[in-house]
C-alpha positions in Angstrom: 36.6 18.5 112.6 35.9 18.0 108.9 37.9 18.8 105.7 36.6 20.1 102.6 39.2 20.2 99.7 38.7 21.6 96.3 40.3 22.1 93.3 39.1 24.0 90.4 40.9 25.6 87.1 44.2 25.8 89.4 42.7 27.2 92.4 43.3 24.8 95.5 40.8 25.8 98.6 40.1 24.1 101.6 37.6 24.7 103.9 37.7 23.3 108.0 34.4 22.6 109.8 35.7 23.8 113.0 34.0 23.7 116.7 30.5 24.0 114.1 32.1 27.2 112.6 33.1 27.2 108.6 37.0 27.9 108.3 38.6 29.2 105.0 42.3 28.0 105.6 43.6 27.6 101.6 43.3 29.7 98.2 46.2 29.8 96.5 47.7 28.1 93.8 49.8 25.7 95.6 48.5 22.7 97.5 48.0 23.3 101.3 50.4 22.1 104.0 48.9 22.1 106.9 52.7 23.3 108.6 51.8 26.9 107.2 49.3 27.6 109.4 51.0 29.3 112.3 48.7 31.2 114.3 48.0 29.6 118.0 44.0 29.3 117.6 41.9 29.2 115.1 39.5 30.8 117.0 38.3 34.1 115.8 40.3 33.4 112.4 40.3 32.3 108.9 36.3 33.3 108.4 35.0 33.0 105.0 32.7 36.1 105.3 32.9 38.9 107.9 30.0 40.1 108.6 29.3 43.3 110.8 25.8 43.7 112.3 25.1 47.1 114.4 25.2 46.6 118.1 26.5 43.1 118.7 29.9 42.7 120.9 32.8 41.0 119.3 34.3 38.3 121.8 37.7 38.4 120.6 40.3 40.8 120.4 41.2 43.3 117.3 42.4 46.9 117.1 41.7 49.5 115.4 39.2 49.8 112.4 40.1 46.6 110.6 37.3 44.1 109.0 38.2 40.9 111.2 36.9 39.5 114.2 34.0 40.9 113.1 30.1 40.2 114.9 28.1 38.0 114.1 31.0 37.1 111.5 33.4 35.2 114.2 30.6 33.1 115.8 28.5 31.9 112.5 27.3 28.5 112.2 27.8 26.4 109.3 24.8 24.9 108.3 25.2 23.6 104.5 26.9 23.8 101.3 26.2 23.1 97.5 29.0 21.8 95.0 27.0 22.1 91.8 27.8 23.3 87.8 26.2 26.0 85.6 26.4 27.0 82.4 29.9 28.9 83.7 31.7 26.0 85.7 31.9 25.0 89.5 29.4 26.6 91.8 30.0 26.4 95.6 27.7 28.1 97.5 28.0 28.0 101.1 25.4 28.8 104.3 26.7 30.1 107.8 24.0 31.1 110.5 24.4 33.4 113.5 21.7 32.4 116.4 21.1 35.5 118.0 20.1 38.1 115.3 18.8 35.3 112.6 21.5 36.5 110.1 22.3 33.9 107.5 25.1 34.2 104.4 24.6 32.1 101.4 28.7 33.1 100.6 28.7 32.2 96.7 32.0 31.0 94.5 31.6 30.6 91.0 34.3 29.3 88.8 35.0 29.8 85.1 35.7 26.7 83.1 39.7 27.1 81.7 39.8 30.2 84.1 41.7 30.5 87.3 39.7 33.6 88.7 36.5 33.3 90.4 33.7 35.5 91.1 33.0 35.9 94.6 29.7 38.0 96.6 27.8 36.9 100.4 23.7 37.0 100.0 22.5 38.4 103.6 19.0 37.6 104.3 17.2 38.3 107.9 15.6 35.2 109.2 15.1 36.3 112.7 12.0 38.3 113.8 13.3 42.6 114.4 14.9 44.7 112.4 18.7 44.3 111.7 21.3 46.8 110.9 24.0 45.7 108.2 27.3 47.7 108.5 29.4 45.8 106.2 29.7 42.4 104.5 32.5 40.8 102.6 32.4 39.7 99.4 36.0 38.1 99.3 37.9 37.5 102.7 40.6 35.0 103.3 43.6 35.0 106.1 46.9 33.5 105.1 47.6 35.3 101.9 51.1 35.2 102.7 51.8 31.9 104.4 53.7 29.4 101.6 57.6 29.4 102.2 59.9 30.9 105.1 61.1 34.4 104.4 59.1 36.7 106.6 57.0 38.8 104.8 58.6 41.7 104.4 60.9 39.9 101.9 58.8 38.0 99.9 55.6 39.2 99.4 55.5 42.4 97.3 52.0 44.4 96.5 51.0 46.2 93.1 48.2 48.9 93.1 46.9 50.9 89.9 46.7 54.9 90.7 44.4 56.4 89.1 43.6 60.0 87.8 42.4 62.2 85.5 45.4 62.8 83.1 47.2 59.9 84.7 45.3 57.2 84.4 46.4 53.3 85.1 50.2 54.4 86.9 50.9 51.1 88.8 53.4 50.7 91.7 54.8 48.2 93.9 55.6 48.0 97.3 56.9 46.1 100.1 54.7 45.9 103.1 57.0 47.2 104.9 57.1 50.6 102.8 53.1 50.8 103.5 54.0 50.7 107.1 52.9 47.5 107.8 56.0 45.9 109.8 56.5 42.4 111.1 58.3 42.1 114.6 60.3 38.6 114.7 57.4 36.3 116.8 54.6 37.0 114.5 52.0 34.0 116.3 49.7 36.8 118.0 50.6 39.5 116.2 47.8 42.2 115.4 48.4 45.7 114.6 46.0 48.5 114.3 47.8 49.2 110.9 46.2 48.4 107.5 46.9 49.1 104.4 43.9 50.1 102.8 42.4 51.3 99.4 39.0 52.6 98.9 36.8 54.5 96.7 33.5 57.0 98.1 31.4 58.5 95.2 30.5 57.5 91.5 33.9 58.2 90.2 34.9 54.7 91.4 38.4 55.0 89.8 39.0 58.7 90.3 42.5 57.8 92.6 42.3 53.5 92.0 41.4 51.1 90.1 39.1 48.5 92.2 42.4 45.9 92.0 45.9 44.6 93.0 47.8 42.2 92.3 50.3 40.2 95.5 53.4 38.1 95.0 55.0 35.6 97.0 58.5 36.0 95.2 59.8 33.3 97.4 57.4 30.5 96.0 56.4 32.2 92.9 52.5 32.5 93.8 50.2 35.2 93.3 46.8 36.6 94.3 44.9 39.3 92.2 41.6 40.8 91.9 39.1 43.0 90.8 36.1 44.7 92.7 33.0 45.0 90.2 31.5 48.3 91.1 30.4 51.3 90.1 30.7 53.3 93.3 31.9 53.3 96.6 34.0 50.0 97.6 36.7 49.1 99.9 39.7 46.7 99.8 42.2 46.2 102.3 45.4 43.8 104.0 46.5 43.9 108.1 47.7 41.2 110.4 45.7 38.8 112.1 47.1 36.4 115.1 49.9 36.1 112.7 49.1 36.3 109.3 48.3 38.5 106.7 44.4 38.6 105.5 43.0 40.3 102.6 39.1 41.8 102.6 37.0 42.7 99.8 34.0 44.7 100.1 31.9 47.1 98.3 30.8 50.5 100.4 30.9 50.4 103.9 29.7 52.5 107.0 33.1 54.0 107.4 34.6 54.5 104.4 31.6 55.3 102.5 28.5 56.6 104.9 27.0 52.9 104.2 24.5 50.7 106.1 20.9 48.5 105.2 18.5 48.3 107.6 17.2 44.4 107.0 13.5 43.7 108.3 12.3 40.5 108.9 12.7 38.1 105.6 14.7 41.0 103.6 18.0 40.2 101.9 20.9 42.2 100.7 23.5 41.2 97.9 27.3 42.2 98.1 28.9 43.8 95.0 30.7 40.7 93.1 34.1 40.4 93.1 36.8 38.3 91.5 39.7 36.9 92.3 42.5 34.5 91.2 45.5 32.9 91.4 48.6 31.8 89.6 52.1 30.0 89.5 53.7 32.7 87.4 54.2 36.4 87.1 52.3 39.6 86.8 52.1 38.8 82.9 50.9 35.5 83.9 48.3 37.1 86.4 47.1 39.5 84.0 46.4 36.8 81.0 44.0 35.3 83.7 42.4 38.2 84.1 42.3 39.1 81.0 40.3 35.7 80.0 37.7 36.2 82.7 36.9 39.6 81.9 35.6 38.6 78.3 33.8 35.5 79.6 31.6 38.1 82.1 31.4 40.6 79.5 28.0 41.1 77.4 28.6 39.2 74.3 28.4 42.1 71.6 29.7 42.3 67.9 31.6 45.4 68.8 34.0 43.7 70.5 34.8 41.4 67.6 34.6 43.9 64.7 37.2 46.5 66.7 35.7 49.5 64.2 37.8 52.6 63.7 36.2 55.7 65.8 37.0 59.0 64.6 35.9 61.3 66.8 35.6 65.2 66.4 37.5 66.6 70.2 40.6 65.6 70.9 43.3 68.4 69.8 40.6 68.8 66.7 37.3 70.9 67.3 37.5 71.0 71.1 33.7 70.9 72.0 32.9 73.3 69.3 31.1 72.1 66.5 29.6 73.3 63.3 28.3 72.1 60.2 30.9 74.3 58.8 33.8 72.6 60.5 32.2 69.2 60.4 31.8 68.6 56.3 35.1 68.6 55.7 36.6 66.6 59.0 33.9 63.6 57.7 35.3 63.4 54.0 38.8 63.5 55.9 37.6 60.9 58.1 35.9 58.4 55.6 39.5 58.6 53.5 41.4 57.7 56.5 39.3 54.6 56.8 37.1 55.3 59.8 34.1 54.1 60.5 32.1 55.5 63.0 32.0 59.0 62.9 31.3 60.8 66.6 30.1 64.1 67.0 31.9 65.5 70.7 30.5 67.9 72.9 28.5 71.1 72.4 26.6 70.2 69.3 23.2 71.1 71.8 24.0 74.3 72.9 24.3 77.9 70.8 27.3 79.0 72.8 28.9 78.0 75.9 27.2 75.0 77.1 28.6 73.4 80.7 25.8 74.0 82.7 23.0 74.2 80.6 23.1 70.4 79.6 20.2 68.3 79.8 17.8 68.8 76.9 20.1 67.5 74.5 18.6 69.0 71.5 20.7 70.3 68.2 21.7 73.3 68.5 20.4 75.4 65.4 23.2 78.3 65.4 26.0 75.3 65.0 24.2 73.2 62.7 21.3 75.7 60.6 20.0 72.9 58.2 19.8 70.8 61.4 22.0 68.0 63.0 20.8 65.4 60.4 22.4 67.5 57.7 25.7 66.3 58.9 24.8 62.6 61.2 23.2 61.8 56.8 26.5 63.1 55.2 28.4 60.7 57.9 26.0 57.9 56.3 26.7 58.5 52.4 30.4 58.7 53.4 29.7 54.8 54.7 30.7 55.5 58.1 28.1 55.0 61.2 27.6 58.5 63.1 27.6 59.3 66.8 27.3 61.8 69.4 28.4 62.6 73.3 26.1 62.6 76.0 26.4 63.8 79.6 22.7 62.0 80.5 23.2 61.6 84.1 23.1 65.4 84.7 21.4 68.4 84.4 23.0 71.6 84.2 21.8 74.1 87.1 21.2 76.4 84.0 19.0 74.0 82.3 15.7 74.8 81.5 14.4 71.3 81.9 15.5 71.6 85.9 12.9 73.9 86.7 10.1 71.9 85.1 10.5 68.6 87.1 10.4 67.6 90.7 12.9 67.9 93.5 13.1 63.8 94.0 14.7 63.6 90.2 18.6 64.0 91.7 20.8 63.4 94.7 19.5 65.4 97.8 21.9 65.8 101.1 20.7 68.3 104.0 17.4 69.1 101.9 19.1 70.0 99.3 20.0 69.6 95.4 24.0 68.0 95.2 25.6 70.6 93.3 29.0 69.7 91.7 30.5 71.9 89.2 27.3 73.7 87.6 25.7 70.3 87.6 23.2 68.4 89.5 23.0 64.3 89.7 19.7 62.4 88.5 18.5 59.4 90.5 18.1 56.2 88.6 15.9 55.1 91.4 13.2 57.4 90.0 11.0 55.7 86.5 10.2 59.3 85.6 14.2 59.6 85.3 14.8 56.2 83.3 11.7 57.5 81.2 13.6 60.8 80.3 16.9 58.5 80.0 14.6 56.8 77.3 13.8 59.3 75.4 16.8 60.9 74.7 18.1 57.2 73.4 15.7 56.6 71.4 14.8 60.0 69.2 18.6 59.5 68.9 18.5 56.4 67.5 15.0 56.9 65.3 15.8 60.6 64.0 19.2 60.9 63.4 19.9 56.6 63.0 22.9 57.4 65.4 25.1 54.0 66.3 27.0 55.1 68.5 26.9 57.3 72.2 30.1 58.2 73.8 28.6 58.9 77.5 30.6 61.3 79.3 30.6 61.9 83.5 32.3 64.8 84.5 31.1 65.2 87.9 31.8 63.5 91.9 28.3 64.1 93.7 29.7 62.5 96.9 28.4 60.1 99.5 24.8 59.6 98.2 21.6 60.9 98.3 19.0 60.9 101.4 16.3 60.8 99.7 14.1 57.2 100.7 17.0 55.6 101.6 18.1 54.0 105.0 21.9 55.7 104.7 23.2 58.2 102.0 25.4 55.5 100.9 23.0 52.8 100.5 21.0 55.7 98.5 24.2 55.9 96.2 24.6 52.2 96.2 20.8 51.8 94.9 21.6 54.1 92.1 24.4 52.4 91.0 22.4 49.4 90.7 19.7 50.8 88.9 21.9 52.5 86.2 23.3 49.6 85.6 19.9 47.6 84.8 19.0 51.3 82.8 21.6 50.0 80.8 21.0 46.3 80.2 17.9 47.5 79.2 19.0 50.1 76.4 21.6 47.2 75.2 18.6 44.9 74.8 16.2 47.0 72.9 19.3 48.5 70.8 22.3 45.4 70.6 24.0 46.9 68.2 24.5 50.5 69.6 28.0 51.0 70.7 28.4 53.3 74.0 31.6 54.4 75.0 32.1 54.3 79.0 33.7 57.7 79.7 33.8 59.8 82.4 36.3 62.8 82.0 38.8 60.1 80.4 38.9 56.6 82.9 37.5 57.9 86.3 34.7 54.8 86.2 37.2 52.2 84.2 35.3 49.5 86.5 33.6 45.9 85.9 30.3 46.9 86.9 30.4 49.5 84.1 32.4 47.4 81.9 30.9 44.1 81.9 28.3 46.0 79.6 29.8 48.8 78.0 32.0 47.4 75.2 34.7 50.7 74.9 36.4 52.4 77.6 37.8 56.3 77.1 41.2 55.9 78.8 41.8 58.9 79.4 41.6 63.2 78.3 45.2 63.1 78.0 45.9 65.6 75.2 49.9 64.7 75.1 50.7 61.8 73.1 53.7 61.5 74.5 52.8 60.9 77.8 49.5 58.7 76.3 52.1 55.9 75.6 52.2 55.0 79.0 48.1 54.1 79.4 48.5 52.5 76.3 51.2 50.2 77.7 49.6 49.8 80.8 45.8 49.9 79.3 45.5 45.6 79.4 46.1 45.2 82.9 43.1 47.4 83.5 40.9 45.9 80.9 40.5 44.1 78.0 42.5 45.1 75.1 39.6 45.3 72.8 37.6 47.5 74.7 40.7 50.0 75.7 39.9 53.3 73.2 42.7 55.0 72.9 43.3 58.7 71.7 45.5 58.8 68.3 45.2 62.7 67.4 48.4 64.2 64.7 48.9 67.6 66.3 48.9 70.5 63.4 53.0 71.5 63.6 54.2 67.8 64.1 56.0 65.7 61.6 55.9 62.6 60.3 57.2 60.5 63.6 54.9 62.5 65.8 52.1 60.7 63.8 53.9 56.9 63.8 54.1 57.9 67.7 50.0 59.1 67.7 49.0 55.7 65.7 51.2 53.1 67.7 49.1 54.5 71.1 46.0 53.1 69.9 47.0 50.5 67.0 46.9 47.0 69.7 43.9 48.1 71.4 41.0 50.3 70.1 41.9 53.6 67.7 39.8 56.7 68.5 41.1 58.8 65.8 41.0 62.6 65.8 43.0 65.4 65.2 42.6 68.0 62.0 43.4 65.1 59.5 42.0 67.6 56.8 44.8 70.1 57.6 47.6 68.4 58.2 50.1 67.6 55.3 49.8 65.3 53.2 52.3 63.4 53.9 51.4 62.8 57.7 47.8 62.1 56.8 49.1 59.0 54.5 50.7 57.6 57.2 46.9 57.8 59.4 45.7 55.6 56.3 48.7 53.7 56.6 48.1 53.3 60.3 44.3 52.1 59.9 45.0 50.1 56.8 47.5 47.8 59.0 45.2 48.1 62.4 42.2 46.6 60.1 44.8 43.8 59.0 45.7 42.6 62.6 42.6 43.6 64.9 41.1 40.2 64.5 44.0 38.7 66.7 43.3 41.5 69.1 40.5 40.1 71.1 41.9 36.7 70.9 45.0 37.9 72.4 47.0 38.2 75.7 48.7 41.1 77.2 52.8 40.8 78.1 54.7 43.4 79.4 58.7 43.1 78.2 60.4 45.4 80.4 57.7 46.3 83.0 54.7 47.9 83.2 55.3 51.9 82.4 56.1 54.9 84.4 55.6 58.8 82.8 58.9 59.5 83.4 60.2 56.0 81.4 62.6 56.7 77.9 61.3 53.2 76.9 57.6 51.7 76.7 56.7 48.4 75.9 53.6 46.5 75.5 52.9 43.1 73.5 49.8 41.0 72.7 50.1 37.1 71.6 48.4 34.5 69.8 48.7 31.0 69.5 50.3 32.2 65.9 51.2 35.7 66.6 53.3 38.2 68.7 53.0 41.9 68.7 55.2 44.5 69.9 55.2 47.9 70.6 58.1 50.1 71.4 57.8 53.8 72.2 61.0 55.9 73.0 60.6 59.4 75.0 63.0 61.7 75.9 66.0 60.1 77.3 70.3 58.9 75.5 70.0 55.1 75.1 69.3 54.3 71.4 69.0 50.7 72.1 66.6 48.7 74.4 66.7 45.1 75.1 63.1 43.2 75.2 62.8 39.8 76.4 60.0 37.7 75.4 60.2 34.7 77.4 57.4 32.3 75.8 59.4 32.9 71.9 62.7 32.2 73.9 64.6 28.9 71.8 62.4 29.7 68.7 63.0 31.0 65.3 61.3 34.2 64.1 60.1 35.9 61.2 60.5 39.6 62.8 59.0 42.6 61.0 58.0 46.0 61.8 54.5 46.4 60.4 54.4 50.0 60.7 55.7 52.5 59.5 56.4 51.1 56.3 59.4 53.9 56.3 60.8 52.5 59.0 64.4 54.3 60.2 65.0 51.2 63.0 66.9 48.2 63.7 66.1 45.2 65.5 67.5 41.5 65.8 65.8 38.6 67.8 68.2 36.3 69.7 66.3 32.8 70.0 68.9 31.6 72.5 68.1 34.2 75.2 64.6 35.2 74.0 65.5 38.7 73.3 64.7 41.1 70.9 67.1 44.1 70.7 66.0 47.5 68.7 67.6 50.5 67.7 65.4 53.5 67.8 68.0 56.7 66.5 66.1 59.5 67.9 63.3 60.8 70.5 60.1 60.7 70.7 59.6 57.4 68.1 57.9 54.6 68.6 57.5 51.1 66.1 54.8 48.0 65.7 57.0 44.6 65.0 55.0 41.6 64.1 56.8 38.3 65.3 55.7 35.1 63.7 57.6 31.4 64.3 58.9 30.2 61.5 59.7 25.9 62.4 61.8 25.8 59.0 
C-alpha cells in the first residue's frame, strides 16, 4: 500500500495504491484523518474515474442505475502518474489500465495558481486490439463527500442547486438530503440504496431547468464542495450512497440520460467534457468568490471584459422585434445622449413582415429599412456609438428560402428526417459547408455594415442529437457541440474585438463551455423589472459579474423610482439598456444618464471584484434583495425592496465588521433613504419608505 498526499491552493487529496488499484480517499479542504473512512472494504470503492464499457460484468454489488461499481472502472490498474507545472499551476495527470478490453484513462487535474478549484476531465484511449463500446466516463468522481465530523448526514450536510428557466432564470434552493429522499438508516457501513439524487440536462439548451452546478456544506465542520460542468449540451451530475458514504459523479452525456455512447476502435481516444471543482473553509459567499476567480482565469482574455461598455439595445419593452429606420433615428440620438455605446439592432430587421420561420438568409429587410440597413448601422457610427445586430445562425426557418437550396446532411436528422422544433430546423457544425455559410454571414456583417457587435439568439431544443454519421444520436449532439465551439474560437480569432452576446431565449445555455468564450451573457427575457432583481442578485453565483448583461428598460407610464429600480438591476454587472428613452419624460430619462454616468465611474472595480450575498441569495417572492461586490478598496451594495410592510432591512457585511466607513448612496442622487453602518456588529441598516425602490451605497474604510 502506498500514499500519495497533495496539497495545492487549499485543496488536500490523497490518493491509496491499493491491491495495484488507484484509490481517491481525500478532496476536501481539511486535512485527512484516516478515522473517517468508515466503509468495511475498500474494495469496489473510492475510484478516481468510473468507467462503463458495454458488455463487461461488474463483480461487486450496486443497485439501481447509479455511476459506481462501474466495469472496467472497479478493477483498473494503476500504472503511472505525472506531478508537473504549466503555465496555469499544478498538473497531475494520472494512468489506470483495465487488462481485458485494453482501456486506459489518463484522469487529468489541473490546478490554478491562488485558486482553490481545479479543472478536472478522463482521456479514454483503446489500446487493445477490437472495437470497444464507451457508455459513460467520469470527469470528476470522488466517495466521501460527506465524511469530516460526527452528525449523520442528514444534519450536516445541506445541498444547493440553481433552477433554471426561461423567465426564471438562476432561482437556487437548498435541501437536506433527506428532503431529496435520500435517507440514512443508523449503521450506515454497507449501506447502498438504489436512490440518487440526480440532475441532468439532454439537448442544447444545457441550462433550460439547471445550471451545470451545486454547491454542498458540511455545516458541522464548515467545509464545502462546489462545481461546475463545462458544457454546452447534454451532461449529468449526481450524489447516492456507497458502502457507507456519500459520493458525488460528474459526467457529461451519458447512454441513459442522454442517448450517449462512442464506439472506440483500436488506438481511438475519447475526451470527457472538463469540469471543475473546489473547495473551501467558508460559506457559500466564500465558495462563490472561488469560483468566481477561476472563471476569469479560463475565460478568453478579451478587452470587453475590462472596458464593461454600455449596450443599448432596441427589444426589450421598446421596439419588440419590429424595426424601422423610422423608429430607429430617433431611439439612436436617445441612446448616444444616455451615454451608450454600442448600439444593437434586435430581431426582425431581415424580414418584411413576420419573420419566425423564415430566418436564415439574414439579409436587410428593404420595407423596414428603404435606404438600406447601413443608413442607420452609419448614423449609429456618427453618433460615436459601435452598432450591432441579432442573429439566430444556428437555424433555418422551415419557411426559408435558403432550406430548399442545400442538402439534407446540413441539420439534425432523427428517423430520416429533418428535427423540426418550433418552425425551425438545426444546422450541423459537423458539416464545413455549414461553418462556410456560418462564415459568411460574419463577415459581410463585419465588412459592410462595420458591425461590432452580434447578440446570438437560440430559441429552439432539437433534442437528443442527430443520426446522421454518428455512432449514437447523442455522441452526434456531442460532436456538434464541440465543433461550434471551435466555429467560435475561430470567429474570435479572425475578429478579437467583436463582442457576441451568448443568448438563447434569455440564459437557457448560461454554461462554461459557451462562456469561456463568449464575453456577455443575456440573463434572461424577463420583461418585469421587478421580478429582474432577483437574477440580478443571484446573476454572480452563475457567472462572472462582468459578463452578466442585464436588462434595464424604463417602462412608458412609470415614474421616477421605477427607473432607479430599472438601473440598479444592471448597474454591478453589465447594463443592456433599452426601453423608449426618447418618450419617456424628461425627468426619468435624466436619471438613465445619471445611472450610466455613475456605472462608467465604478465599472472598473467590477471585474476586479467579488460577489457577497448579505441576507441570502434571492427568491421571487422576497420583499428584500441584496447583492454586493468588493475590492481590496471598495464595497458595493445593492438593495431592492418589492412588495411587502417592513421599511427597514438589516445587512450584515461580515469582512467590514470592526471597521469605520465612509457610507454613501451613489445613486439616485435624490435619494429619499436612510441607512447607518454599525462597525461593532458589521451591519448596515436602511430605511427604504415605500415599494418597489431599490438604492446603490458605496462603502469605503476610512482608518482616520
Amino acid at each position: 500500500m502506498e500514499r500519495l498526499e497533495f496539497c495545492e491552493n487549499g485543496i488536500h487529496l490523497v490518493f491509496e495504491i491499493y491491491k495495484g488499484q488507484l484509490k481517491l480517499l481525500h478532496f476536501s479542504s481539511k486535512a485527512f484523518q484516516e478515522q473517517d473512512i468508515v466503509t468495511k472494504s475498500k474494495e469496489g470503492n473510492f475510484h478516481l474515474v468510473e468507467i462503463e464499457i458495454a458488455g463487461l460484468n461488474r463483480p461487486y454489488e450496486r443497485f439501481g442505475n447509479k455511476y459506481v461499481v462501474t466495469a472496467p472502472g472497479c478493477h483498473m490498474s494503476y500504472i503511472d502518474h505525472k506531478d508537473y507545472r504549466n503555465e496555469y499551476g499544478r498538473k497531475l495527470e494520472f494512468i489506470t489500465f483495465d487488462q481485458v478490453t485494453g482501456i486506459q484513462v489518463t484522469s487529468h487535474l489541473q490546478f490554478y495558481d491562488g485558486i482553490s478549484v481545479l479543472r478536472s476531465w478522463s482521456q479514454v484511449q483503446n489500446l487493445g486490439s477490437s472495437m470497444q463500446t464507451l457508455t459513460y466516463i467520469s470527469s470528476f468522481n470522488y466517495l466521501g463527500i460527506e465524511k469530516e465530523g460526527l452528525h449523520s448526514r442528514s444534519d450536516k450536510m445541506k445541498l444547493k442547486v440553481c433552477h433554471n428557466s426561461w423567465y426564471r432564470e438562476m432561482l437556487w434552493r437548498e435541501y437536506t438530503l433527506e428532503e431529496l429522499g435520500l435517507l440514512q438508516t443508523q449503521d450506515t457501513r454497507d449501506q447502498r440504496s438504489s436512490k440518487v439524487v440526480s440532475f441532468s440536462n439532454t439537448g442544447n439548451w444545457s441550462t433550460k431547468e439547471f445550471l451545470p452546478m451545486g454547491y454542498i456544506e458540511n455545516t458541522e465542520v464548515g467545509n464545502s464542495l462546489f462545481w461546475q460542468i463545462e458544457h454546452n449540451g447534454s451532461w449529468h451530475w449526481e450524489i447516492s450512497d456507497q458502502t457507507g458514504h456519500l459520493y458525488l459523479a460528474l459526467s457529461g452525456p451519458t447512454e441513459i440520460e442522454s442517448h450517449w455512447f462512442k464506439n472506440l476502435e483500436p488506438l481511438q481516444s475519447f475526451t470527457s467534457v472538463p469540469v471543475a471543482v473546489g473547495v473551501c473553509t467558508g460559506s457559500f459567499d466564500d465558495s462563490m468568490g472561488e469560483l468566481t476567480k477561476y472563471r476569469r482565469r479560463i475565460r478568453r482574455s478579451n478587452k470587453d471584459n475590462e472596458k464593461l461598455n454600455v449596450i443599448f439595445n432596441d427589444y426589450m419593452n421598446c421596439l419588440w422585434g419590429n424595426p424601422t429606420t423610422q423608429e430607429e433615428l430617433p431611439l439612436v440620438d436617445a441612446a448616444s445622449k444616455a451615454g451608450c455605446e454600442y448600439y444593437v439592432i434586435d430581431a426582425g430587421w431581415y424580414s418584411d413582415g413576420d419573420w419566425w420561420d423564415s430566418v436564415g438568409e439574414w439579409k436587410e429587410s428593404k420595407k423596414r429599412f428603404p435606404n438600406g440597413l447601413k443608413e442607420v448601422t452609419e448614423y449609429i457610427k456618427s453618433k460615436g456609438m459601435i452598432p450591432g445586430v441579432w442573429l439566430e445562425l444556428e437555424v433555418m426557418g422551415i419557411n426559408c428560402p435558403k432550406v430548399q437550396r442545400v442538402p439534407k446532411n446540413w441539420f439534425f436528422i432523427r428517423h430520416g428526417k429533418r428535427v423540426t422544433e418550433r418552425s425551425r430546423y438545426q444546422l450541423d457544425f459537423r458539416n464545413p459547408s455549414v461553418i462556410e455559410y456560418a462564415n459568411s454571414i460574419i463577415d459581410r456583417l463585419v465588412r459592410d455594415y462595420q458591425i461590432g457587435y452580434i447578440k446570438m439568439d437560440y430559441n429552439i431544443e432539437p433534442g437528443i442529437g442527430t443520426e446522421l454519421n454518428t455512432d449514437s444520436i447523442g455522441d452526434g449532439l456531442l460532436q456538434h457541440e464541440r465543433a461550434y465551439l471551435q466555429w467560435l474560437d475561430s470567429v474570435f480569432k479572425k475578429y478579437p474585438n467583436l463582442v457576441i452576446e451568448n443568448c438563447s431565449s434569455g440564459g437557457l445555455r448560461m454554461d462554461y463551455g459557451m462562456l469561456s468564450r463568449y464575453s456577455i451573457q443575456s440573463t434572461s427575457d424577463q420583461h418585469d423589472y421587478r421580478y429582474y432583481a432577483t437574477m440580478a442578485a443571484n446573476a454572480p453565483a452563475a457567472l462572472t459579474p462582468e459578463q452578466a448583461g442585464v436588462w434595464s428598460y424604463p417602462v412608458l407610464d412609470g415614474d421616477r423610482e421605477e427607473v432607479v429600480f430599472n438601473m440598479i438591476n444592471a448597474m454591478l454587472l453589465r447594463i443592456h439598456q433599452s426601453g423608449q428613452l426618447a418618450k419617456i419624460s424628461e425627468e426619468r430619462r435624466a436619471l438613465v444618464v445619471e445611472g450610466i454616468q455613475v456605472y462608467k465611474r465604478i465599472r472598473e472595480d467590477i471585474p476586479k471584484a467579488l460577489p457577497f450575498w448579505p441576507i441570502g441569495l434571492s427568491d421571487y417572492r422576497d420583499e428584500y434583495s441584496c447583492l454586493g461586490l468588493k475590492t481590496e478598496d471598495r464595497t458595493y451594495v445593492a438593495i431592492w425592496r418589492r412588495e411587502g410592510k417592513t421599511e427597514i432591512v438589516t445587512l450584515p457585511i461580515a469582512h467590514l465588521k470592526g471597521k469605520k466607513l465612509s457610507m454613501k448612496c451613489i445613486y439616485p442622487s435624490y435619494d429619499e433613504s436612510t441607512y447607518v453602518w454599525n462597525k461593532d456588529t458589521g451591519e448596515m441598516t436602511v430605511r427604504l419608505p415605500r415599494n418597489n425602490m431599490a438604492r446603490l451605497f458605496e462603502l469605503t474604510v476610512n482608518e482616520k
